[in-house]
C-alpha positions as CSV (number, residue, x, y, z in Angstrom):
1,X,-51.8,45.2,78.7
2,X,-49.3,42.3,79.9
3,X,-46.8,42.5,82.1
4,X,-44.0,42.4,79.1
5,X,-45.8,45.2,77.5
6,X,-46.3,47.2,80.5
7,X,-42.3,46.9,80.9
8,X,-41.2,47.7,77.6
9,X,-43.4,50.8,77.1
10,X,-44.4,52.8,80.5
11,X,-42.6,55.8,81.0
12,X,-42.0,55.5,84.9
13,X,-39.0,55.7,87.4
14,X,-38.5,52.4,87.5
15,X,-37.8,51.8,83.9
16,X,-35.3,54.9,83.2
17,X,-33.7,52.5,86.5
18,X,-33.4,49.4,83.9
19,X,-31.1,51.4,81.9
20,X,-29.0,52.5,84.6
21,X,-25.6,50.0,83.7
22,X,-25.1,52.4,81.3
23,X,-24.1,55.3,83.5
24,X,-22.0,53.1,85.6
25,X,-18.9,52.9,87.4
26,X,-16.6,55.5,87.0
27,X,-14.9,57.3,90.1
28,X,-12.8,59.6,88.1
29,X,-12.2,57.8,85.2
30,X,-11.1,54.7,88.1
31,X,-13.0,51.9,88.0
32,X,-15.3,51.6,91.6
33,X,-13.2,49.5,94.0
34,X,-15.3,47.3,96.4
35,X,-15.3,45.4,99.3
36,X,-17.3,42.8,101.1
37,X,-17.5,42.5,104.8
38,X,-19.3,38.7,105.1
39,X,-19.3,36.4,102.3
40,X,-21.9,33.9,103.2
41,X,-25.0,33.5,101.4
42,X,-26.6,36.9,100.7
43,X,-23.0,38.3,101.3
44,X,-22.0,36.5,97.7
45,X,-25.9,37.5,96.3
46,X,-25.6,41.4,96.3
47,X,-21.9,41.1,95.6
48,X,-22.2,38.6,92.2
49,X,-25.6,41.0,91.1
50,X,-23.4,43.9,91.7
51,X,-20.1,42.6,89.0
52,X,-23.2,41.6,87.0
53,X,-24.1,45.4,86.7
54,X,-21.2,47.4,86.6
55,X,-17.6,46.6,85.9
56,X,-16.5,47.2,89.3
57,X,-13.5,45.3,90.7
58,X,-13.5,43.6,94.2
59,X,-10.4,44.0,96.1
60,X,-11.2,43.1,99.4
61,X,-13.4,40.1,100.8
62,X,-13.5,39.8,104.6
63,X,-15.0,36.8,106.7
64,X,-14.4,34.8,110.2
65,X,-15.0,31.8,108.4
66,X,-11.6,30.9,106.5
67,X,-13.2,28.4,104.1
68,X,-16.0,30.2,103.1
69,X,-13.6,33.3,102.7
70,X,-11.5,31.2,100.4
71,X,-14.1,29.7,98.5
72,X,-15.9,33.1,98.3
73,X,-12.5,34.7,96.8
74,X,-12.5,31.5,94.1
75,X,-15.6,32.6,92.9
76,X,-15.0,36.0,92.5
77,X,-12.1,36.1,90.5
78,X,-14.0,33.5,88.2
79,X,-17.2,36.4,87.9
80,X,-15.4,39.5,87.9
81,X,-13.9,40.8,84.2
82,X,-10.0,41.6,85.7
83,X,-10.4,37.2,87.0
84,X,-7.8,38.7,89.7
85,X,-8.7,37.2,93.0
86,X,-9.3,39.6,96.2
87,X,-7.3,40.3,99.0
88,X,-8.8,38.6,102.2
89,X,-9.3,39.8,105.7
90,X,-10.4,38.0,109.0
91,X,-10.6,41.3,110.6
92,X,-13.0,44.0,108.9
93,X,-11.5,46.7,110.6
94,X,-8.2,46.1,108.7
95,X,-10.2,45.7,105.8
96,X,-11.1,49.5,106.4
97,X,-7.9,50.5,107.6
98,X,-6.5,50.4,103.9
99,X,-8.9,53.4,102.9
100,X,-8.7,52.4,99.4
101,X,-12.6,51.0,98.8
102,X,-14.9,53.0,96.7
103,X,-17.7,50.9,97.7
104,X,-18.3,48.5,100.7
105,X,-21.0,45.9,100.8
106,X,-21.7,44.7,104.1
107,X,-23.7,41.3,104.3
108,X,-22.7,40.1,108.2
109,X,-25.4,39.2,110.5
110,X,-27.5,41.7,112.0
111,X,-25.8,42.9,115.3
112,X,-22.6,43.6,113.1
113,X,-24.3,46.3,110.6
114,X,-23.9,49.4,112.6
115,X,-20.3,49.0,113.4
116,X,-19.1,48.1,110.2
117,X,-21.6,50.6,107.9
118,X,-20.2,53.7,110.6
119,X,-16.4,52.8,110.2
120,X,-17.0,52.2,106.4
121,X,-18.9,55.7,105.5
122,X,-15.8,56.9,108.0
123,X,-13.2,55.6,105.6
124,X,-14.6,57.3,103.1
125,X,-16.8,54.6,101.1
126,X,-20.7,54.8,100.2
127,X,-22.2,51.6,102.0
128,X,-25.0,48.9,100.6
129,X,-25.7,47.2,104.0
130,X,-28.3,44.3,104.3
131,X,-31.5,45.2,106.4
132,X,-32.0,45.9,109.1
133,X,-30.0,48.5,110.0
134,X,-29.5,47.6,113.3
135,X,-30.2,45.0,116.1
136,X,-31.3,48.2,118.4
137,X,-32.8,51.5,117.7
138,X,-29.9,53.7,118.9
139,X,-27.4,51.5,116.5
140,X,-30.3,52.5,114.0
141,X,-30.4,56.7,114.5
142,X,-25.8,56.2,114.9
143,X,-26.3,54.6,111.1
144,X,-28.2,57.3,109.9
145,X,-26.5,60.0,112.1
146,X,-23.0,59.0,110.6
147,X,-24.4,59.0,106.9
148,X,-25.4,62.3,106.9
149,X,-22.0,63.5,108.7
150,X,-19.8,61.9,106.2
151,X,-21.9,63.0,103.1
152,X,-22.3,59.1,102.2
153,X,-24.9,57.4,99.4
154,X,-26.0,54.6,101.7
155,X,-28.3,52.0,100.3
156,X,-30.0,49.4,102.9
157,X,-31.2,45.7,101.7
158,X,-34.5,46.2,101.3
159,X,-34.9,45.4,97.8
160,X,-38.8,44.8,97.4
161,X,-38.6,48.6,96.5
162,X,-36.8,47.8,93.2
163,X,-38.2,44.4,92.3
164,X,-40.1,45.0,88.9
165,X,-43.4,43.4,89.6
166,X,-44.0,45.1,92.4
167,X,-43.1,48.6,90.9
168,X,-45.2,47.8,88.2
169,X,-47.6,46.9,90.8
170,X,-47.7,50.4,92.8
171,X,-47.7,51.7,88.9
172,X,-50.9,50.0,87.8
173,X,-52.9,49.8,90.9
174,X,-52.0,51.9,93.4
175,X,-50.6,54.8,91.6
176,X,-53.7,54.6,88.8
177,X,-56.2,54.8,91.6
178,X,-57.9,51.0,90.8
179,X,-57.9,50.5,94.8
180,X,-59.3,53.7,95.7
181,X,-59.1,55.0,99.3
182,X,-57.1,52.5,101.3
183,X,-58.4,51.2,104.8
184,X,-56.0,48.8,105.5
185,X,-53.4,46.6,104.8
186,X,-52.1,43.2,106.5
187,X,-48.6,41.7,105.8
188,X,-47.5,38.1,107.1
189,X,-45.1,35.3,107.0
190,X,-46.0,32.2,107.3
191,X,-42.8,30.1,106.3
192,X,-41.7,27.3,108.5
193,X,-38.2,28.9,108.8
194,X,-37.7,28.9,113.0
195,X,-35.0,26.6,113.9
196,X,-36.2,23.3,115.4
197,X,-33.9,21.0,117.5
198,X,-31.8,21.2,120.6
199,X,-28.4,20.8,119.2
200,X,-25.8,20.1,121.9
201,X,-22.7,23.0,123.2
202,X,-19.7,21.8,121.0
203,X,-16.5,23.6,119.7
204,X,-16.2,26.0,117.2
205,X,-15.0,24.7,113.7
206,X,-11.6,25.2,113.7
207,X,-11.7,27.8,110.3
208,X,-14.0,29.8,112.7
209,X,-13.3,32.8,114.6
210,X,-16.3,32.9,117.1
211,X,-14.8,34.9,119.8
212,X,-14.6,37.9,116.8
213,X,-18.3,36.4,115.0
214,X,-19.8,37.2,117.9
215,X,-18.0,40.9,118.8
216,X,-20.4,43.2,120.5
217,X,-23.3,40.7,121.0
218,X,-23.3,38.0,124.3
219,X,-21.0,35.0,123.2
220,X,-23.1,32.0,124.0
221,X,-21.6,28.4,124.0
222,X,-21.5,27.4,120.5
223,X,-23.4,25.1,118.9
224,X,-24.5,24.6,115.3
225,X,-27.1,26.6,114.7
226,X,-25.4,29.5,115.5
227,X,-23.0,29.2,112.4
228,X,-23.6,29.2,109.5
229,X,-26.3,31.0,108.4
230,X,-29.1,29.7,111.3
231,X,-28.1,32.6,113.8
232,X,-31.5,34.2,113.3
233,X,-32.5,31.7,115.7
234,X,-31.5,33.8,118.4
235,X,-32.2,36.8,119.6
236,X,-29.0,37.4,120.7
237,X,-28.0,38.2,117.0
238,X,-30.9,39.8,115.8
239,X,-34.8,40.8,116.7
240,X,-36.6,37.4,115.6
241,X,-39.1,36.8,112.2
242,X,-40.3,40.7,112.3
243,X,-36.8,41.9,112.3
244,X,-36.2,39.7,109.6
245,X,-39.3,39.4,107.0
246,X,-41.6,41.9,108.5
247,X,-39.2,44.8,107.9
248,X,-39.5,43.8,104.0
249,X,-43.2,43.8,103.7
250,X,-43.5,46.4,106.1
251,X,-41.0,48.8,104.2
252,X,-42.1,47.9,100.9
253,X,-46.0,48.7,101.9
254,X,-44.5,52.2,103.0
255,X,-42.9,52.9,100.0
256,X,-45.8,51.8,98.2
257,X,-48.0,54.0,100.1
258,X,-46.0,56.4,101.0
259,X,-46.2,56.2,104.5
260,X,-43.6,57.7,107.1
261,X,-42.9,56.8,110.5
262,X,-45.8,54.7,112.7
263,X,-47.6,56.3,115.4
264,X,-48.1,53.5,117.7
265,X,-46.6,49.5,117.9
266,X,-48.2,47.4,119.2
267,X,-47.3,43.2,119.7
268,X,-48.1,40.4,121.0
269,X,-47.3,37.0,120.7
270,X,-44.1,34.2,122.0
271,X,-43.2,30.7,121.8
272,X,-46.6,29.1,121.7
273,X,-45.9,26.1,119.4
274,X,-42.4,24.9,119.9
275,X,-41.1,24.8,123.2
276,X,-38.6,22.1,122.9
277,X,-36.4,24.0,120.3
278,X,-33.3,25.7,121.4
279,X,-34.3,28.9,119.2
280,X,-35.1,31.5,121.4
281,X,-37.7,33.5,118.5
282,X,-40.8,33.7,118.7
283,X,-43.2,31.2,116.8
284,X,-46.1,33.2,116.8
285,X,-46.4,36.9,116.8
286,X,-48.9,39.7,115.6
287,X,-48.5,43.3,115.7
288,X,-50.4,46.5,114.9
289,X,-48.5,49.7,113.0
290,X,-50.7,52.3,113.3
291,X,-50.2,55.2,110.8
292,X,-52.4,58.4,110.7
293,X,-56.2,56.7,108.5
294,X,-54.5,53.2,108.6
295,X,-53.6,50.7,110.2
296,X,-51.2,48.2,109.4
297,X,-51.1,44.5,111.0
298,X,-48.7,41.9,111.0
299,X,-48.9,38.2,111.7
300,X,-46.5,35.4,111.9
301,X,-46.2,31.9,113.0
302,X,-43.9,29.2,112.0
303,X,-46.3,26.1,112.0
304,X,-49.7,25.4,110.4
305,X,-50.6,26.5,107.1
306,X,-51.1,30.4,105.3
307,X,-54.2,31.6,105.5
308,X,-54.1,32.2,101.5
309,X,-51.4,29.8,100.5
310,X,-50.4,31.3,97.0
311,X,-49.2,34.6,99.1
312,X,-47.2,32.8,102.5
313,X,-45.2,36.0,102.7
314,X,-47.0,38.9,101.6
315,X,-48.6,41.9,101.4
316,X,-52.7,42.4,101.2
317,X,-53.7,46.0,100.5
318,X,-56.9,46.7,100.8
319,X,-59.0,49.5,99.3
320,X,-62.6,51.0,98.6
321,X,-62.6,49.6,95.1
322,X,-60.4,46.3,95.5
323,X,-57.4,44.3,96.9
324,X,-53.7,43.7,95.9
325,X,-51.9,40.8,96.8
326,X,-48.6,41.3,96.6
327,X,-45.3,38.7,97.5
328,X,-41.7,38.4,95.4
329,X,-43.5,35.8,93.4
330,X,-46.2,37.7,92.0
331,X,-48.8,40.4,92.4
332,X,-52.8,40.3,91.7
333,X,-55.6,42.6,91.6
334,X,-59.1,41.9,92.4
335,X,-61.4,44.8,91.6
336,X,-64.3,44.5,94.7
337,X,-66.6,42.1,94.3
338,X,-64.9,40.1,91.7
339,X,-63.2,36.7,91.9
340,X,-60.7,36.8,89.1
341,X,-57.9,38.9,89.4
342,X,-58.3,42.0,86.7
343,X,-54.1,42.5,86.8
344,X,-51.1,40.3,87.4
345,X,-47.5,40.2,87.6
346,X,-44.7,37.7,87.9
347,X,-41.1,38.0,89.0
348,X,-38.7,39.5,86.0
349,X,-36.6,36.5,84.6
350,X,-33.5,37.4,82.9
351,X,-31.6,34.4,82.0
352,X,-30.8,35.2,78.5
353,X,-28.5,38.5,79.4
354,X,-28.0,36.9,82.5
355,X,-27.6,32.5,82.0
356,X,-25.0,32.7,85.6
357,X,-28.3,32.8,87.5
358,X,-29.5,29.4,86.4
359,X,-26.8,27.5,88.3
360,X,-25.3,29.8,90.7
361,X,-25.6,27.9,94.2
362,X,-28.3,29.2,96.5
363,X,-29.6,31.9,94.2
364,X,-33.1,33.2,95.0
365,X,-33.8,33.3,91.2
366,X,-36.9,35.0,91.2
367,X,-35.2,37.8,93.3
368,X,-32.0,38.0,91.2
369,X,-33.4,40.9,89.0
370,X,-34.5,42.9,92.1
371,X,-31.1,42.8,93.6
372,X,-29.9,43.6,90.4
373,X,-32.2,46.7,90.0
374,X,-31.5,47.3,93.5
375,X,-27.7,47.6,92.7
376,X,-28.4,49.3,89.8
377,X,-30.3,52.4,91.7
378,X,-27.3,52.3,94.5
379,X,-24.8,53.2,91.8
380,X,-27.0,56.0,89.9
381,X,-27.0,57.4,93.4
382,X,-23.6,57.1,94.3
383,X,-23.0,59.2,90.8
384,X,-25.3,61.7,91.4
385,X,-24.4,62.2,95.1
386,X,-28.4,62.0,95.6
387,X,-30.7,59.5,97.9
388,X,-31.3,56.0,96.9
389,X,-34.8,54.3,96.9
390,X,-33.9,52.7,99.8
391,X,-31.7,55.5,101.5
392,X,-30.6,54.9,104.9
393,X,-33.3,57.0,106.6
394,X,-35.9,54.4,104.8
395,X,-34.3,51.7,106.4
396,X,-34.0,52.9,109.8
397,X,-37.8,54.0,109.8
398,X,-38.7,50.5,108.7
399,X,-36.4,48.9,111.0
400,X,-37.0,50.5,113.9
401,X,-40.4,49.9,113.5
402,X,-40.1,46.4,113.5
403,X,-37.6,46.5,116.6
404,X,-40.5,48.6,118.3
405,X,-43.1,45.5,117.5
406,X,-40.4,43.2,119.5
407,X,-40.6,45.9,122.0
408,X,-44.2,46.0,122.2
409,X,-44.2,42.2,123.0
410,X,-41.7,42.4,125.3
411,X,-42.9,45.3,127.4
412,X,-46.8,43.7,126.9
413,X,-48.2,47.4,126.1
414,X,-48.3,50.0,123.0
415,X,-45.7,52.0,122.4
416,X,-46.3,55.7,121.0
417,X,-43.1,56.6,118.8
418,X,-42.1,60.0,119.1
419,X,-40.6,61.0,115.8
420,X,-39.2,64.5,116.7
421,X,-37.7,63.3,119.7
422,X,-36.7,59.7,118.3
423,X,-37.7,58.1,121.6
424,X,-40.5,56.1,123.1
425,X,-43.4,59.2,124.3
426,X,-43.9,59.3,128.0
427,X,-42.6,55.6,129.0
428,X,-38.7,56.1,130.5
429,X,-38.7,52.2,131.2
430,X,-39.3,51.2,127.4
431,X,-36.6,53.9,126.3
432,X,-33.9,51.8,128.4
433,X,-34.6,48.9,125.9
434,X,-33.8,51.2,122.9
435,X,-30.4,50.8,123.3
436,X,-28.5,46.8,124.0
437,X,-25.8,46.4,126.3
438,X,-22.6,45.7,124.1
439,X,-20.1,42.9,125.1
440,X,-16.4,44.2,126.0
441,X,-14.5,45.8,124.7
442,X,-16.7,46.9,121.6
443,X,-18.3,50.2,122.1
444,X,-22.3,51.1,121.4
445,X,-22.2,54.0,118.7
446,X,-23.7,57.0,119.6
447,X,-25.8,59.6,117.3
448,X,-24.3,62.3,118.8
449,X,-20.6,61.1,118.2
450,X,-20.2,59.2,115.4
């Protein structure tokens, strides 16, 4: 059976999901009012899948950056059916002071998420906030904490859970039973993605407000990697390559699998390569998740060549009776002992219901349909007042996890994760690090008081 087939006649989850703009967008008989705290680059993705979907309207864009505010606002009101242009905000907190968003989509950089996703489930709105959730693990449990208090559908960025190969990949293989038992599984990244080059301290552009970009992380001196869009450099701003590409593989082995929390991180790993970049990530970094009858390991480095280079980001399950390779460009299985792969899938194209996607700037087109179904599950949720696939609970496990990894490394010893308790077991020194100082006068949410 091909891939088309399979997807045109399975009766699974995932394809009652296909149907979902169907159901959509009514609060009320109102149309779903949304807003958008960051518009650069994946900002304008989720947003521009989610009019796409549903015939929400956007009221509210909010950025630091003036010109990509503006220019995010132009595009907008060219996508959306109503063509009106949203209101703009420099400051997300008066964004959310107007209490009149249905939805909020929040696509900032990582040390942002928690603040914003709290004060918007606060105001009332159910949240789609990029992964991860958090830059530290007590930002991680506030997230979750304050979604549960204010009864709110949140949906975290981790869209490998509804991108239609890979469903149809836990559907054929995993689900059938073609890999059998499975012993182990090994995700990587092996992109040349870590900033190179040791740009000098200049001024901030003058459309942007660094002084409220950086808010509750350390404000270096400026310099242009740090805006736009090369931030990850730092680990000021976020937890490196694993707390940007291994949560993905890692989350989307454990919904695939069906795994929970880990038992016990381990990492190791630094700057081994490229010492004369002003990045501050790692280059090179492994790391063991250890669940209960499987391990699994992670490995990245950011020079050299993939071991397999068809799958440079990926996932490699591995079972009794065969392997799946898995990555958002495709997926293969090789029953054990063979050479040719016996199943395969490739990324759902949908440019004839969907022709935007063939010249919108900087579109991951091969991902487009997994944001999309992404969106799509997010909005069946928010109807039905139920979990999404990738609930906020998901998202913290699979987030924390990776923040333990960088943990690991930095400490230089295995870390037991104690799930009841929601701390590191028996090791008071690693539980100081679950929890970042925050930069004056921003405050560190709290689980216990959100």
């Amino acid at each position: 059976m091909n891939r088309r087939k399979f997807l045109q006649t399975t009766s699974t989850a995932a394809l009652a999901i296909s149907a979902l703009p169907s159901y959509a967008a009514e609060f009320g008989g109102m149309k779903k009012r949304v807003g958008l705290i960051g518009t650069g680059w994946y900002g304008k993705v989720d947003l521009l899948r989610l009019i796409q979907v549903a015939p929400v309207e956007v009221v509210s864009l909010c950025d630091v950056d003036k010109q990509m505010l503006a220019d995010a606002a132009d595009i907008v009101a060219t996508r959306q059916v109503s063509k009106k242009k949203p209101r703009t905000y420099g400051d997300w907190r008066a964004m959310l002071k107007e209490k009149d968003l249905d939805i909020v989509l929040v696509g900032t950089p990582d040390h942002w998420h928690a603040l914003q996703m709290i004060e918007a489930v606060k105001s009332g709105a159910d949240v789609y906030v990029q992964k991860p959730t958090g830059v530290d693990v007590v930002e991680s449990q506030s997230m979750l904490a304050a979604a549960r208090k204010y009864k709110r559908v949140v949906q975290v960025g981790t869209q490998r859970r509804s991108t239609p190969h890979l469903i149809e990949a836990r559907d054929r293989v995993i689900k059938a039973g073609l890999l059998g038992k499975i012993s182990h599984v090994e995700i990587c990244c092996y992109y040349h993605m870590r900033a190179k080059g040791n740009p000098p301290d200049i001024a901030p552009p003058a459309n942007f407000d660094y002084e409220m970009w950086a808010g509750p992380a350390p404000k270096m001196p400026f310099n242009e990697l740090i805006h736009p869009r090369r931030w990850r450099a730092f680990m000021e701003y976020g937890n490196g390559i694993v707390g940007d590409m291994c949560i993905h593989m890692l989350d989307m082995v454990r919904w695939m699998l069906d795994l929970g929390w880990p038992t016990r991180i381990s990492s190791a790993g630094g700057i081994l390569m490229d010492k004369a970049s002003r990045a501050n990530i790692t280059d090179t970094q492994t790391a063991t998740f250890e669940f209960p009858g499987l391990n699994v390991t992670w490995a990245h480095r950011t020079w050299g060549s993939a071991p397999d280079p068809d799958y440079p980001w990926a996932a490699f399950i591995y079972g009794e009776k065969g392997t799946l390779k898995a990555s958002v460009n495709k997926y293969e299985f090789f029953p054990a002992g063979k050479k040719e792969a016996a199943l395969t899938g490739e990324p759902l194209l949908e440019y004839e219901k969907f022709p935007e996607d063939k010249t919108e700037k900087d579109l991951e087109r091969h991902v487009a349909s997994a944001v999309r179904w992404h969106m799509q599950d997010f909005l069946k949720a928010i109807e039905k007042r139920s979990k999404p696939v990738a609930d906020i609970e998901q998202g913290v496990i699979s987030s924390v996890s990776s923040i333990l990894a960088n943990l690991s490394q930095q400490t230089g010893r295995t870390l037991a994760w104690d799930t009841a308790k929601g701390q590191i077991a028996n090791d008071p020194e690693a539980n100081k690090l679950l929890r970042r100082a925050y930069r004056a006068p921003w405050m560190h949410p709290d689980p216990n008081t959100v």
